[in-house]
C-alpha positions as CSV (number, residue, x, y, z in Angstrom):
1,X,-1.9,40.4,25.0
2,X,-2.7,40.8,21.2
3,X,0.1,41.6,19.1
4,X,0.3,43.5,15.7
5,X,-0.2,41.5,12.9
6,X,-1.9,38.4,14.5
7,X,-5.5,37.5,14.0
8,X,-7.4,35.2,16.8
9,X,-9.6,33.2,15.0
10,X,-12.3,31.9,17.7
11,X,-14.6,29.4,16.6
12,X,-16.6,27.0,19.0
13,X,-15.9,23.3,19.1
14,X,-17.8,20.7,16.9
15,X,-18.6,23.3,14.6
16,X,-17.6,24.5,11.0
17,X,-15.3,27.4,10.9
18,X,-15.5,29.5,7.6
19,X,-13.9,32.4,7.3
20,X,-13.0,34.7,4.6
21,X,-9.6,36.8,3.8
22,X,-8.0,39.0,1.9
23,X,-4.4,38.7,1.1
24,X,-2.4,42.3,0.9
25,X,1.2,43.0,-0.1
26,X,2.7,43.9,3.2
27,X,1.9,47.4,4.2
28,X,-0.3,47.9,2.0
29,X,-4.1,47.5,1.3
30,X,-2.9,46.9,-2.0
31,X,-4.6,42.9,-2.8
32,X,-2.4,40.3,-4.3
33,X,-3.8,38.6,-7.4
34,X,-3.4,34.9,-6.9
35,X,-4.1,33.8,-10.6
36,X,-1.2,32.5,-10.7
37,X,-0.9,30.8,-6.9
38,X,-2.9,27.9,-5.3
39,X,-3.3,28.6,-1.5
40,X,-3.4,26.2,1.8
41,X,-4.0,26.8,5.0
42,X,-3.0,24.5,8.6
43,X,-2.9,24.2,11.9
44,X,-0.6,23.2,14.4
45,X,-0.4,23.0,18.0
46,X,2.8,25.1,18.2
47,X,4.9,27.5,15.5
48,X,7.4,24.7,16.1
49,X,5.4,21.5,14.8
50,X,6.4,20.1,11.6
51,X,2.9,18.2,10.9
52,X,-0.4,19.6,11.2
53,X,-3.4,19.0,13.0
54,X,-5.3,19.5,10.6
55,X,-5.2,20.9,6.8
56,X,-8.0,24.1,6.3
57,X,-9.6,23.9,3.0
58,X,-9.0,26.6,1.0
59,X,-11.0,28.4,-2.1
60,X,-9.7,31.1,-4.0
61,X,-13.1,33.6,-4.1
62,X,-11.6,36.3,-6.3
63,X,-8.5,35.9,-7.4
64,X,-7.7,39.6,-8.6
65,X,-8.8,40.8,-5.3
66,X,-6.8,38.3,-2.8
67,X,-9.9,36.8,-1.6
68,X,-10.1,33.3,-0.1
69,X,-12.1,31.5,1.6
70,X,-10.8,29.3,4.5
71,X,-12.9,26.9,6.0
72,X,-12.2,23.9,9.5
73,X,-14.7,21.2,9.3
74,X,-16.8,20.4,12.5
75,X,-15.2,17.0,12.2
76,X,-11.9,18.5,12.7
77,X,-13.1,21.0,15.2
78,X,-14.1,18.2,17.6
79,X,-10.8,16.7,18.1
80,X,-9.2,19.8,19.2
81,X,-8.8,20.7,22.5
82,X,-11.2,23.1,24.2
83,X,-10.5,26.3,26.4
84,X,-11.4,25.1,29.7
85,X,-13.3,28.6,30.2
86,X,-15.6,30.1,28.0
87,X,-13.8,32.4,25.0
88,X,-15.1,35.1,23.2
89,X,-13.9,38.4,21.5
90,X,-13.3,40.1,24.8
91,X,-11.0,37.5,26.2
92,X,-9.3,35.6,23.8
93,X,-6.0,37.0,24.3
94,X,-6.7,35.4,28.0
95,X,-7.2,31.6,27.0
96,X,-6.1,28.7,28.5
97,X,-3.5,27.4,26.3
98,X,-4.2,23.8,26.1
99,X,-7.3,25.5,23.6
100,X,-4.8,27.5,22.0
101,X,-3.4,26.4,18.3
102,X,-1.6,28.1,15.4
103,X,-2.8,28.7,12.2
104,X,-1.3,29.7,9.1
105,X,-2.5,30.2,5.1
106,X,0.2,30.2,2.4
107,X,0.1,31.0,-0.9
108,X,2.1,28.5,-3.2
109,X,3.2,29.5,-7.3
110,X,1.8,27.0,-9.7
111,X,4.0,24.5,-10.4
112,X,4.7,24.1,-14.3
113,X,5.4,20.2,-14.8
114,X,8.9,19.3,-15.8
115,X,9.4,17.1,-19.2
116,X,11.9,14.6,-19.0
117,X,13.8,14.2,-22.3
């Protein structure tokens, strides 16, 4: 089943996964400038975990234009869990879920440093 507003992101085990996105004010194809935002990315086994797996490292690319880069090391690639069966992009949505994870990018406001007087 694939459901609006999700984005399977199949990469093979072992192996770097790069990828890179383009953040949009919602409805829109309108980009959001992240000048003023860092960004991070996880990902967890369930939506319910409170500590990742493992942290994505993320590069902003163009900041006017929403465009990062996200990017899961082999290293961390390794240690998850496989799909027992073979995936690709015309079964995905099929996948065993012990090879299933969740994955999530967020961006965060810069934080000005308080002065203690």
């Amino acid at each position: 089943m694939i459901r609006e507003n999700l984005v399977y992101f199949i990469g093979k085990q072992g192996c770097t996964w790069p990828c890179t996105i383009t953040l949009n004010h919602y409805g829109t194809t309108d980009p959001i400038d992240l000048t003023e935002y860092s960004v991070r990315g996880q990902i967890r086994k369930t939506y319910a975990d409170t500590a990742p797996i493992a942290e994505f490292t993320c590069t902003k690319v163009d900041e006017p234009a929403g465009k990062i880069n996200i990017v899961l090391e082999a290293a961390d690639t390794l240690a998850l869990t496989a799909c027992k069966a073979s995936v690709d992009s015309t079964n995905y949505a099929s996948a065993d879920e012990s090879g299933q994870y969740r994955y999530g990018a967020e961006m965060l406001p810069h934080r000005v440093p308080v002065k203690w007087t």
